[in-house]
Jmol script that loads the backbone (N, CA, C; Angstrom):
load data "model"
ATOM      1  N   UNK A   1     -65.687 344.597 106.900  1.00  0.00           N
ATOM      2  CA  UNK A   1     -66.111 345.032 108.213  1.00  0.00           C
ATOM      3  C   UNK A   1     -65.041 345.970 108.772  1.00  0.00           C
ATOM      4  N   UNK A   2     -65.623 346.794 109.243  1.00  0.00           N
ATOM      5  CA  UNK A   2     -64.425 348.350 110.306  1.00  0.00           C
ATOM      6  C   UNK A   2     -64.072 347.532 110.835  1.00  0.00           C
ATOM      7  N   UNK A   3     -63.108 347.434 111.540  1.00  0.00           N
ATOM      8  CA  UNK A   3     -61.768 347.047 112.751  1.00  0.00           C
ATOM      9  C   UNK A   3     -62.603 347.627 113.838  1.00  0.00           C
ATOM     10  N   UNK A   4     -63.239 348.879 113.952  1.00  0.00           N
ATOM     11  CA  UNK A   4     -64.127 348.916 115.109  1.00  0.00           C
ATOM     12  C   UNK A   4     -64.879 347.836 115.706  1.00  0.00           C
ATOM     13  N   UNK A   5     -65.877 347.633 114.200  1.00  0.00           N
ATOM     14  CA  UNK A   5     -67.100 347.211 114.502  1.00  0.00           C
ATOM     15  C   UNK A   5     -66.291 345.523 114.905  1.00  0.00           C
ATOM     16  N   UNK A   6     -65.432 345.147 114.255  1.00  0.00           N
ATOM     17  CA  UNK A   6     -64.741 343.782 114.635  1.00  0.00           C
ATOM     18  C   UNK A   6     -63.945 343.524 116.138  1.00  0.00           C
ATOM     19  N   UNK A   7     -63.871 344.904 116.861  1.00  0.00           N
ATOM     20  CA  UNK A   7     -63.288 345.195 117.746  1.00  0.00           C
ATOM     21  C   UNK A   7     -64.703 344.833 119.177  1.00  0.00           C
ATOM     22  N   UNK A   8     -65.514 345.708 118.491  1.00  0.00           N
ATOM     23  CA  UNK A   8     -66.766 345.803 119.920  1.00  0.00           C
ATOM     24  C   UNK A   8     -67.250 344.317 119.909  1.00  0.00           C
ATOM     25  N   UNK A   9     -67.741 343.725 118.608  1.00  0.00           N
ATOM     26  CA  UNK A   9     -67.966 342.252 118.726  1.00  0.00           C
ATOM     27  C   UNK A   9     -66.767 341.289 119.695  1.00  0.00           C
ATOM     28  N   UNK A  10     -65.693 341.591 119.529  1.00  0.00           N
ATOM     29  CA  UNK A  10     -64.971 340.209 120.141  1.00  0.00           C
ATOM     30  C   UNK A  10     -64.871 340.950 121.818  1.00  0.00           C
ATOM     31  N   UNK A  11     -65.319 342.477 121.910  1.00  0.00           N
ATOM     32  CA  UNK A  11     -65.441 343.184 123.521  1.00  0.00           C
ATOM     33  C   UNK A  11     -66.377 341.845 124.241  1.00  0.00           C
ATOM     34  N   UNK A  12     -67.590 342.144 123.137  1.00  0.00           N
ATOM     35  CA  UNK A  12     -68.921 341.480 123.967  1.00  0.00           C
ATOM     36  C   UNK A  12     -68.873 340.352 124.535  1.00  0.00           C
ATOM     37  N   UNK A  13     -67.974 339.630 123.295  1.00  0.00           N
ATOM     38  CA  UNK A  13     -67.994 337.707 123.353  1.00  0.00           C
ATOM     39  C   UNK A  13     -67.448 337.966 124.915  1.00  0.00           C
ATOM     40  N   UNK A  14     -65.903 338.647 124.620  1.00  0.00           N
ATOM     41  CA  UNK A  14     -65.065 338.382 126.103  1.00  0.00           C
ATOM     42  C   UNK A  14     -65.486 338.761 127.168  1.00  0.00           C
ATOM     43  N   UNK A  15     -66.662 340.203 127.379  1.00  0.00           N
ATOM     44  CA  UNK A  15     -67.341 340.262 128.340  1.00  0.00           C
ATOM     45  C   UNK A  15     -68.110 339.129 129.192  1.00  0.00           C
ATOM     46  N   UNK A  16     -68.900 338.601 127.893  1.00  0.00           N
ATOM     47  CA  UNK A  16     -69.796 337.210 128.515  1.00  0.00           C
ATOM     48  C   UNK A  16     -68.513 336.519 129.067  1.00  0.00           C
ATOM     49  N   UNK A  17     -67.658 336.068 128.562  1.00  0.00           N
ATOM     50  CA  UNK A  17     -66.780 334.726 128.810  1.00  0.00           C
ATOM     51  C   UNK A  17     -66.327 335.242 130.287  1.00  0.00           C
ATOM     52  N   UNK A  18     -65.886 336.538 130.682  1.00  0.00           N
ATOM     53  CA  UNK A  18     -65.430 337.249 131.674  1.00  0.00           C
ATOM     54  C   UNK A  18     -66.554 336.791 132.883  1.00  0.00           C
ATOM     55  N   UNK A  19     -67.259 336.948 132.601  1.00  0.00           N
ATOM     56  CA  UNK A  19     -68.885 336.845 132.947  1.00  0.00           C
ATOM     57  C   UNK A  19     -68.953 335.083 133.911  1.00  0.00           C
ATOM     58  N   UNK A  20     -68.781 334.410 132.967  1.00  0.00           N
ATOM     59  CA  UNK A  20     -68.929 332.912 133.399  1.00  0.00           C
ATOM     60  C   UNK A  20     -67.556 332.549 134.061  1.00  0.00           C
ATOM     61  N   UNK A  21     -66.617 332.501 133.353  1.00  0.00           N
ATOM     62  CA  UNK A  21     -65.519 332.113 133.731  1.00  0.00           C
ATOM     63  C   UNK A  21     -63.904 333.405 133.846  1.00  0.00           C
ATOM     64  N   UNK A  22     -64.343 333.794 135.219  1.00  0.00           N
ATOM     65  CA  UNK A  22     -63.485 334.993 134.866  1.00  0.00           C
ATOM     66  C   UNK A  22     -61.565 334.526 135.179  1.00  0.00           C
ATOM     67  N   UNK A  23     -61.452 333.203 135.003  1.00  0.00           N
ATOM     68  CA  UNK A  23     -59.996 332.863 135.014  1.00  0.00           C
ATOM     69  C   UNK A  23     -59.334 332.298 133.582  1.00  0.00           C
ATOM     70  N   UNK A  24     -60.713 332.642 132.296  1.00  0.00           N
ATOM     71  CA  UNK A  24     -60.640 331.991 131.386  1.00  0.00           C
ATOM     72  C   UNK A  24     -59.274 332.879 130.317  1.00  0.00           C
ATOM     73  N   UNK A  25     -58.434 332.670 129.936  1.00  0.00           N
ATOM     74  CA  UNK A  25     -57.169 333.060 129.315  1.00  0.00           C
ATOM     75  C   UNK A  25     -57.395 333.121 127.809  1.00  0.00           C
ATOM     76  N   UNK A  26     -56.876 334.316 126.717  1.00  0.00           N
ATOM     77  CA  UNK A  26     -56.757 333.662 125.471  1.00  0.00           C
ATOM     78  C   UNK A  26     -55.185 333.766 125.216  1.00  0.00           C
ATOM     79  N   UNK A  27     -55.399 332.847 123.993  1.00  0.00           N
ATOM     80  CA  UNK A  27     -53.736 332.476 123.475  1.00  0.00           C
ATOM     81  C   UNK A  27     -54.231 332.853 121.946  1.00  0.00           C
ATOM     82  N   UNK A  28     -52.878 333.815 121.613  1.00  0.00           N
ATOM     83  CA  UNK A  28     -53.184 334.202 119.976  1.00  0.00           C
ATOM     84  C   UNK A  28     -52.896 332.880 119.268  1.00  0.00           C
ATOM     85  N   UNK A  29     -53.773 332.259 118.466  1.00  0.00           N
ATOM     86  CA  UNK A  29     -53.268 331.105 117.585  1.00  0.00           C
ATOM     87  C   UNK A  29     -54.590 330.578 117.002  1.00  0.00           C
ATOM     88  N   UNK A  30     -53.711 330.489 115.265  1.00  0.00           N
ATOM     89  CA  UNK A  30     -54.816 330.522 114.303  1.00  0.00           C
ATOM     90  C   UNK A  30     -55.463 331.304 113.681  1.00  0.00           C
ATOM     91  N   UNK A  31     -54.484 332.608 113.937  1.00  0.00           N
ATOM     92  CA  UNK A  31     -55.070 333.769 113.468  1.00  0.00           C
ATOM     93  C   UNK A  31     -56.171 334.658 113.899  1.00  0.00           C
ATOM     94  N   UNK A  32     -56.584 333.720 115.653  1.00  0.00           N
ATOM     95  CA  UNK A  32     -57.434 334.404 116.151  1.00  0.00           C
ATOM     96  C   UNK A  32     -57.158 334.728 117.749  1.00  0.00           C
ATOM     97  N   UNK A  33     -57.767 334.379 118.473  1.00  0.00           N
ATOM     98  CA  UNK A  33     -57.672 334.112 119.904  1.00  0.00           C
ATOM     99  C   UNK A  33     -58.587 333.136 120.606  1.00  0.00           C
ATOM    100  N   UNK A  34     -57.934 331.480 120.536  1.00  0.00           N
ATOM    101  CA  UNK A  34     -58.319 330.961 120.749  1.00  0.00           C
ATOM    102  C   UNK A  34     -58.678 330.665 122.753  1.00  0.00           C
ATOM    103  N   UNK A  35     -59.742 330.271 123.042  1.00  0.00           N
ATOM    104  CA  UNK A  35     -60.425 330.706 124.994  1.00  0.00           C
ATOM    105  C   UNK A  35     -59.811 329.159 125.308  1.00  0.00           C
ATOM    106  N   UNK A  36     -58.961 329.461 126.249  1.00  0.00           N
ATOM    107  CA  UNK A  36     -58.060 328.260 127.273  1.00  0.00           C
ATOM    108  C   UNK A  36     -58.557 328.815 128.394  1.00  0.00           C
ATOM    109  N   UNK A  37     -59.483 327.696 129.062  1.00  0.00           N
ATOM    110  CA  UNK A  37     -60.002 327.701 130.491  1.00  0.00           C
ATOM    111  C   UNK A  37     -59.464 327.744 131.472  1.00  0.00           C
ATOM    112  N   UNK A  38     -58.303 326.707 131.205  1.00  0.00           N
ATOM    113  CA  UNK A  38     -57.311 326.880 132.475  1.00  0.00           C
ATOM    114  C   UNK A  38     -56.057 327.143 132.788  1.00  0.00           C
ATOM    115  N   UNK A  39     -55.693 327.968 133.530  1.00  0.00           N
ATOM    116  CA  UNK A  39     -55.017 329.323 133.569  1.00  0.00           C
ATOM    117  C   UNK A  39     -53.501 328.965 133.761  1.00  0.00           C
ATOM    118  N   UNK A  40     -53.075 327.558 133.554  1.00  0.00           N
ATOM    119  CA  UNK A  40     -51.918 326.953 133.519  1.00  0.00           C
ATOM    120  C   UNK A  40     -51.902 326.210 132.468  1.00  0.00           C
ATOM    121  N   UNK A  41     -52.729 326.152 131.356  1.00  0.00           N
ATOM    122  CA  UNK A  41     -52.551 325.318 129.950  1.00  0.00           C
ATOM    123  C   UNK A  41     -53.087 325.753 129.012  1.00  0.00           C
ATOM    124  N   UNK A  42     -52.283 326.616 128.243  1.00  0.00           N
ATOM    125  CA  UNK A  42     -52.349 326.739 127.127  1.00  0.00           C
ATOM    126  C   UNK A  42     -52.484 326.077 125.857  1.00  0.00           C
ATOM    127  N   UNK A  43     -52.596 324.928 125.893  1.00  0.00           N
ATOM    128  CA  UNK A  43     -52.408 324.124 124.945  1.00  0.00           C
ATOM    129  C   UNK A  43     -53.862 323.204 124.680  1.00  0.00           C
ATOM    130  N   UNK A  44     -54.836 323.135 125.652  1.00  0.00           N
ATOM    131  CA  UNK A  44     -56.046 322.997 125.823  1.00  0.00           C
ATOM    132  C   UNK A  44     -57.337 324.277 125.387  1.00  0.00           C
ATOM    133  N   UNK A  45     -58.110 324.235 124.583  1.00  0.00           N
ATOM    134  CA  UNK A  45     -58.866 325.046 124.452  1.00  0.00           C
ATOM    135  C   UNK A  45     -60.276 324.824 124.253  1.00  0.00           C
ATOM    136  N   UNK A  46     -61.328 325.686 123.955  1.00  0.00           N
ATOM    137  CA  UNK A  46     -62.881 324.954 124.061  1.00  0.00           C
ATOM    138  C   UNK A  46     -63.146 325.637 122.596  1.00  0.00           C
ATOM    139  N   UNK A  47     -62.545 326.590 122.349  1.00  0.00           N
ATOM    140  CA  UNK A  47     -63.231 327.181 121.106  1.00  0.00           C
ATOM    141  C   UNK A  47     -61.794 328.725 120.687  1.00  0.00           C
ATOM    142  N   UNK A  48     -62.493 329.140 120.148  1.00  0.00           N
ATOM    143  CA  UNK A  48     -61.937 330.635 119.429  1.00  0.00           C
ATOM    144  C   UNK A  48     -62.510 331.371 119.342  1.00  0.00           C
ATOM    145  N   UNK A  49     -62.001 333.455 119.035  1.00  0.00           N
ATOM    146  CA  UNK A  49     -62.418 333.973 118.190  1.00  0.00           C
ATOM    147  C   UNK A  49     -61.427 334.650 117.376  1.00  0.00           C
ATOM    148  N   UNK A  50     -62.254 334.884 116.375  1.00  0.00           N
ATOM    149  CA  UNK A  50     -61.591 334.888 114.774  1.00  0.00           C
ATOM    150  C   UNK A  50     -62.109 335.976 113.710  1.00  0.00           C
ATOM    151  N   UNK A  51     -61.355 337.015 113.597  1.00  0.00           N
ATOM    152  CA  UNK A  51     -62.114 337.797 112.263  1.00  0.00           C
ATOM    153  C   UNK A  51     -62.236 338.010 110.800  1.00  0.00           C
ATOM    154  N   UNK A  52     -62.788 337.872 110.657  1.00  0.00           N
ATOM    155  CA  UNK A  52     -62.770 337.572 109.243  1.00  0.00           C
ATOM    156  C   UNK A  52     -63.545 339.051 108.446  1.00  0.00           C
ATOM    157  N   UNK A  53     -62.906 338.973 106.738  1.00  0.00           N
ATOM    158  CA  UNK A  53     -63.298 340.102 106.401  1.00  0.00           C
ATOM    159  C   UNK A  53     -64.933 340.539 106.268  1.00  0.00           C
ATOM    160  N   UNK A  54     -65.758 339.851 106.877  1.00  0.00           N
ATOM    161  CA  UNK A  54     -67.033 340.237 106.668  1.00  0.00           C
ATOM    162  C   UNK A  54     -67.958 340.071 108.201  1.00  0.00           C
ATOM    163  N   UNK A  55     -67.065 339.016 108.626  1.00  0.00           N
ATOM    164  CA  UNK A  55     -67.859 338.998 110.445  1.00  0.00           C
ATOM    165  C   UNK A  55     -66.583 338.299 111.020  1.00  0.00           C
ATOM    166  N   UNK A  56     -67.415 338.567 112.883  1.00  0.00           N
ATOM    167  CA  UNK A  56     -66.414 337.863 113.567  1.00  0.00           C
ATOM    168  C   UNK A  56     -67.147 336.371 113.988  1.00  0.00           C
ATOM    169  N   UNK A  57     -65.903 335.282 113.623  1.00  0.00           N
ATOM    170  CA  UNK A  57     -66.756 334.088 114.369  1.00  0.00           C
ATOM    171  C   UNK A  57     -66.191 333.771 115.671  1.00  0.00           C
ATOM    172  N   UNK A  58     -67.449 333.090 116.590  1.00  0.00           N
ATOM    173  CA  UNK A  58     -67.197 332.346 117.667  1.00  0.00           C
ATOM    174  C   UNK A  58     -67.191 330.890 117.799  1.00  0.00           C
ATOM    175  N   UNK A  59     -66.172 330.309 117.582  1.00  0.00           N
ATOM    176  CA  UNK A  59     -65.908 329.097 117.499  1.00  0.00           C
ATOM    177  C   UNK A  59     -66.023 327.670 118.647  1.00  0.00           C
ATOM    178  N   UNK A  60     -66.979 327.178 118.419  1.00  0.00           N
ATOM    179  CA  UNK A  60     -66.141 326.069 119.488  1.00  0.00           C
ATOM    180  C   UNK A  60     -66.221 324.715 119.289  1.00  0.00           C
ATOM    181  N   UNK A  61     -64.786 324.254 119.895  1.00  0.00           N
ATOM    182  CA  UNK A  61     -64.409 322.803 119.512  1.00  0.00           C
ATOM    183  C   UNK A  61     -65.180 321.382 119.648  1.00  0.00           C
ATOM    184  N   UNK A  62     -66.332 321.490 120.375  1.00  0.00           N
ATOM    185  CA  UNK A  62     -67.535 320.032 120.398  1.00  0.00           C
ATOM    186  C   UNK A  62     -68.758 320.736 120.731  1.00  0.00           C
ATOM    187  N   UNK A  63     -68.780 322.527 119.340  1.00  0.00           N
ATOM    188  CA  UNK A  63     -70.208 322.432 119.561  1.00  0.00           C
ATOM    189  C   UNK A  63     -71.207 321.881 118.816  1.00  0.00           C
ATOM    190  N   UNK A  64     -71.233 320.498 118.007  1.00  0.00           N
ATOM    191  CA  UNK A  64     -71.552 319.294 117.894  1.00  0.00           C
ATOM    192  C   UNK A  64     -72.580 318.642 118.858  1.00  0.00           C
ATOM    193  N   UNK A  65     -71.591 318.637 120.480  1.00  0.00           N
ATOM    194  CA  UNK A  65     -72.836 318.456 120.951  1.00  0.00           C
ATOM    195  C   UNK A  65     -73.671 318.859 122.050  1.00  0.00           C
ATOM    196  N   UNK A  66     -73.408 320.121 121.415  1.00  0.00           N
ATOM    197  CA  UNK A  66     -74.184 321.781 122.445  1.00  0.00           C
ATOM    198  C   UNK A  66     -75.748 321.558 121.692  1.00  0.00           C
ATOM    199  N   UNK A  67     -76.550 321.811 122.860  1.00  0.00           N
ATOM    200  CA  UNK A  67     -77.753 322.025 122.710  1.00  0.00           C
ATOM    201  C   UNK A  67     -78.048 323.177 121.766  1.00  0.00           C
ATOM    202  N   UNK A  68     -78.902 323.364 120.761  1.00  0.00           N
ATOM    203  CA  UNK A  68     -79.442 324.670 119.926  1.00  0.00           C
ATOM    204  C   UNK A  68     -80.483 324.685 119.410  1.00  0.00           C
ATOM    205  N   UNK A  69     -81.549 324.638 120.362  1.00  0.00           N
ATOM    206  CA  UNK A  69     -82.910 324.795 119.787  1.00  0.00           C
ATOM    207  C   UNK A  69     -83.288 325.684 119.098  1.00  0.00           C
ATOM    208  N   UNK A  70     -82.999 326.777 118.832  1.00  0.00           N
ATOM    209  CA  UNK A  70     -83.086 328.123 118.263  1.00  0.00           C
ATOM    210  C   UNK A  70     -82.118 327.613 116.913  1.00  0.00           C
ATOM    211  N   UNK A  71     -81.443 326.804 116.764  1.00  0.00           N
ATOM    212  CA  UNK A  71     -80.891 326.719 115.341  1.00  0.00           C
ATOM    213  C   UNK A  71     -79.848 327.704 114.665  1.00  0.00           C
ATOM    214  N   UNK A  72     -79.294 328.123 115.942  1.00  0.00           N
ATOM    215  CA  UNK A  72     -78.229 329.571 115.974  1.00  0.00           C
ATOM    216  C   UNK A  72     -77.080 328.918 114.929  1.00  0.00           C
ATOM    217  N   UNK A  73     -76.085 327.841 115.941  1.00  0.00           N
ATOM    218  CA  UNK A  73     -75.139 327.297 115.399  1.00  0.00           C
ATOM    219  C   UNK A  73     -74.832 326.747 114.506  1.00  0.00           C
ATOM    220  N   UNK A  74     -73.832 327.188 113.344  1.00  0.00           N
ATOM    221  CA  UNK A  74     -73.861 326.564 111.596  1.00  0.00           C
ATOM    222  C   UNK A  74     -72.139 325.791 112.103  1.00  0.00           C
ATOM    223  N   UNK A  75     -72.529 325.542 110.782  1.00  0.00           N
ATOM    224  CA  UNK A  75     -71.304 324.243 110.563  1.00  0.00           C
ATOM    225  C   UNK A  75     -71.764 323.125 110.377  1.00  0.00           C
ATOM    226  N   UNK A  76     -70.884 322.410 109.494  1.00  0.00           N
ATOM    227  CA  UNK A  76     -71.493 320.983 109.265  1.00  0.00           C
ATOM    228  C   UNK A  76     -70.569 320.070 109.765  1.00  0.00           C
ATOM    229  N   UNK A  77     -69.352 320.441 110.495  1.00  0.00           N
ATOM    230  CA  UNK A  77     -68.174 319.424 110.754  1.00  0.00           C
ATOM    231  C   UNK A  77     -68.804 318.411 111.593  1.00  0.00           C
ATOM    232  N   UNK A  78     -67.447 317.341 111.943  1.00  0.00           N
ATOM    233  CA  UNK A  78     -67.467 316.211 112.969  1.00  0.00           C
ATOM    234  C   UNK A  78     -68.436 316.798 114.472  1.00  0.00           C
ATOM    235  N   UNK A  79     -67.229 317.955 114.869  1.00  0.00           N
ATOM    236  CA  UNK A  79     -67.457 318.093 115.813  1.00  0.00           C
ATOM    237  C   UNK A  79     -67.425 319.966 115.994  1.00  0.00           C
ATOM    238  N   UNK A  80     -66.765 320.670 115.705  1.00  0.00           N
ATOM    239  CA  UNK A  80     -66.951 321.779 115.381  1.00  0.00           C
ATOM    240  C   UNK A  80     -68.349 323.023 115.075  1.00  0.00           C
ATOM    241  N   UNK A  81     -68.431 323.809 115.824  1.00  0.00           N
ATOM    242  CA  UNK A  81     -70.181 324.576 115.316  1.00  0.00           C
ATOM    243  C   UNK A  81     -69.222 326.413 115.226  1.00  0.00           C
ATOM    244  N   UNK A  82     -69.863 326.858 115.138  1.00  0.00           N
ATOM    245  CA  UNK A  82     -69.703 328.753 115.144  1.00  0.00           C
ATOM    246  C   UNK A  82     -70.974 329.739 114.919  1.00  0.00           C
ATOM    247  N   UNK A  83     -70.783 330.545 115.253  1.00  0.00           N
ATOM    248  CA  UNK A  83     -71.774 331.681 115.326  1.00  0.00           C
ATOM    249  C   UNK A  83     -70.797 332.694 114.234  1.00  0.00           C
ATOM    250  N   UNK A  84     -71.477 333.611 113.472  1.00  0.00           N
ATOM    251  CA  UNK A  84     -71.020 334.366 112.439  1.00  0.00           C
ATOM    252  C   UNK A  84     -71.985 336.246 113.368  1.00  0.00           C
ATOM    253  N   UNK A  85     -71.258 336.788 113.766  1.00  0.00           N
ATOM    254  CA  UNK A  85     -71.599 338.170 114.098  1.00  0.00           C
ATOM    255  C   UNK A  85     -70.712 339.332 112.832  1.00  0.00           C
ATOM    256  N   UNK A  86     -72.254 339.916 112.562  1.00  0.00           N
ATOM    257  CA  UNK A  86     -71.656 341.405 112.150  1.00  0.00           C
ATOM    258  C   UNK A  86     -72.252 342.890 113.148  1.00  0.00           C
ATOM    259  N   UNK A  87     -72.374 342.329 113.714  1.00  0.00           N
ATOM    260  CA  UNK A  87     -72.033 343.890 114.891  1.00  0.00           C
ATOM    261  C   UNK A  87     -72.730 342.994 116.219  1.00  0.00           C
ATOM    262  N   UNK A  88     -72.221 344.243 117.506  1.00  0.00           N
ATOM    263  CA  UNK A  88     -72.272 343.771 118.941  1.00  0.00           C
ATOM    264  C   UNK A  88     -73.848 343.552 119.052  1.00  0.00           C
ATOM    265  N   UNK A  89     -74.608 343.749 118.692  1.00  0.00           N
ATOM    266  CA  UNK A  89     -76.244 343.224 119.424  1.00  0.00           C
ATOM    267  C   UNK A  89     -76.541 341.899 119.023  1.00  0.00           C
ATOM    268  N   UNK A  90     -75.402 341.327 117.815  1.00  0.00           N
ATOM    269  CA  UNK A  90     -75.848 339.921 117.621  1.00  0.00           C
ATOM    270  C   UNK A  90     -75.458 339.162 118.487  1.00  0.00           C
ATOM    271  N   UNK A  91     -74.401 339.176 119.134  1.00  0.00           N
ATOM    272  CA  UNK A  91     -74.205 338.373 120.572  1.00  0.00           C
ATOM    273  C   UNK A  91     -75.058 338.159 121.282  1.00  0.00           C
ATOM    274  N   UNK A  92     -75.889 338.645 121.857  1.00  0.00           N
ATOM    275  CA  UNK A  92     -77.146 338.488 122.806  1.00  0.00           C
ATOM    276  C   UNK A  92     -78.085 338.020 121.483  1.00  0.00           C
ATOM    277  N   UNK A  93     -78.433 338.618 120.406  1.00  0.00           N
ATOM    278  CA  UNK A  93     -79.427 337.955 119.941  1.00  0.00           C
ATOM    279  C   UNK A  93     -79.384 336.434 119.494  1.00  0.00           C
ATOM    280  N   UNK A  94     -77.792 335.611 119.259  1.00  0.00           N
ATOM    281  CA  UNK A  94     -77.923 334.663 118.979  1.00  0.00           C
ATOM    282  C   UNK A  94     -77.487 333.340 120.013  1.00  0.00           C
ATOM    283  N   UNK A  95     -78.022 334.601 121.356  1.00  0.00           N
ATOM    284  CA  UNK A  95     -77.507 333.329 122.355  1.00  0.00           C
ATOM    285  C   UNK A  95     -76.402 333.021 122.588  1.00  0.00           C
ATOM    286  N   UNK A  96     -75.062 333.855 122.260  1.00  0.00           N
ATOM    287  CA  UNK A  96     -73.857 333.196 122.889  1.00  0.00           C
ATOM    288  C   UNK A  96     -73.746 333.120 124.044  1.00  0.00           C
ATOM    289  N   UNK A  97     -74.147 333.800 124.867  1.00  0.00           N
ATOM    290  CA  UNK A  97     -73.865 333.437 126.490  1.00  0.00           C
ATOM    291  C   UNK A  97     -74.400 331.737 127.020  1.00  0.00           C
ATOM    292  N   UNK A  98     -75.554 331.226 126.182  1.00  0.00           N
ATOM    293  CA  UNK A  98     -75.935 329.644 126.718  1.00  0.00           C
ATOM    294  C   UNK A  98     -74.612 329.053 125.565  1.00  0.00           C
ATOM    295  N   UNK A  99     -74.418 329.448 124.612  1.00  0.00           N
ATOM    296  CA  UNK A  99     -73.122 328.125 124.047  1.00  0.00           C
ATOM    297  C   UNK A  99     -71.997 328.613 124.717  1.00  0.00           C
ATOM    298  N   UNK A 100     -71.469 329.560 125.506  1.00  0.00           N
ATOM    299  CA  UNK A 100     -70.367 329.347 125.687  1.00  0.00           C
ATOM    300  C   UNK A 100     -70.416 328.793 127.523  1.00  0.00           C
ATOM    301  N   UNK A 101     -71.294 329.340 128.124  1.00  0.00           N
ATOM    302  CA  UNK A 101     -71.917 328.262 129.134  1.00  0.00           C
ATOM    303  C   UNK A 101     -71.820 326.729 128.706  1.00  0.00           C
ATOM    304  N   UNK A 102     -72.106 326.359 127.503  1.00  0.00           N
ATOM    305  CA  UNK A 102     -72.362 325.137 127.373  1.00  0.00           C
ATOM    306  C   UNK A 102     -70.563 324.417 127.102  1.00  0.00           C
ATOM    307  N   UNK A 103     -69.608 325.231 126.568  1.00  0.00           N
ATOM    308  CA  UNK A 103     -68.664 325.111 126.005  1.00  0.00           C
ATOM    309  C   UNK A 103     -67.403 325.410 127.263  1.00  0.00           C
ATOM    310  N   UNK A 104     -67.963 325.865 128.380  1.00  0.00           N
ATOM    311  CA  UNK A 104     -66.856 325.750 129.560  1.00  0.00           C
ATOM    312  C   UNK A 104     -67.908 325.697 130.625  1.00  0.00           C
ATOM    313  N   UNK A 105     -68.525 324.529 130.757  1.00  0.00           N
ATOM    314  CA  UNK A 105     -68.822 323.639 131.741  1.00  0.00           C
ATOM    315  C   UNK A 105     -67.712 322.862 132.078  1.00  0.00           C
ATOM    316  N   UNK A 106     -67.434 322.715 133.325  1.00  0.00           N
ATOM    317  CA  UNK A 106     -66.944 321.219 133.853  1.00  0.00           C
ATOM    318  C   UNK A 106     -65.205 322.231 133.532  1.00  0.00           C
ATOM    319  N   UNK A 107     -65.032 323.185 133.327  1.00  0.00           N
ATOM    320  CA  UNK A 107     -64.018 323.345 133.364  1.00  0.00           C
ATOM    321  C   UNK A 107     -63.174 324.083 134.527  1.00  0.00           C
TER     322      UNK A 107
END
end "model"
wireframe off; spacefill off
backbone 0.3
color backbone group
């Protein structure tokens, strides 16, 4: 994947996140930039994003037990789900704005 095209994808995610929670912070770690909600703890987080050589993922830490009727979210972990984007229109098409709504509630 271009560094562009890996570039406009993680624009979009942070737009939405900007969107819902505009005090939401990232911290580089893990090789990505993992989303800390609150703006005095770094050490708390809900999820990530992360690029990888073929897409960017959006990660988050109990999307386990995020609603996904649409069947967007893969992963088979405990608690862990992600979305896999290869360019910016998949953001809206796979619904990240309701999981990451769902993923900084209550925060």
């Amino acid at each position: 994947m271009e560094k562009s095209t890996a570039q406009a994808i993680e624009d979009a995610i942070m737009e939405l996140i900007d969107q819902i929670a505009p005090d939401v912070h990232y911290v580089a770690k893990y090789g990505g930039e993992v989303i800390a909600p609150d703006p005095d703890d770094d050490t708390k987080f809900v999820g990530g994003i992360f690029a990888y050589k073929d897409h960017v993922s959006l990660e988050f830490s109990e999307g386990a037990s995020f609603e996904d009727p649409s069947g967007h979210l893969e992963g088979k972990g405990k608690n862990r789900r992600h979305l896999k984007f290869t360019s910016a229109g998949e953001v809206a098409g796979k619904e990240a704005m309701g999981f990451l709504k769902q993923a900084l509630a209550g925060c």
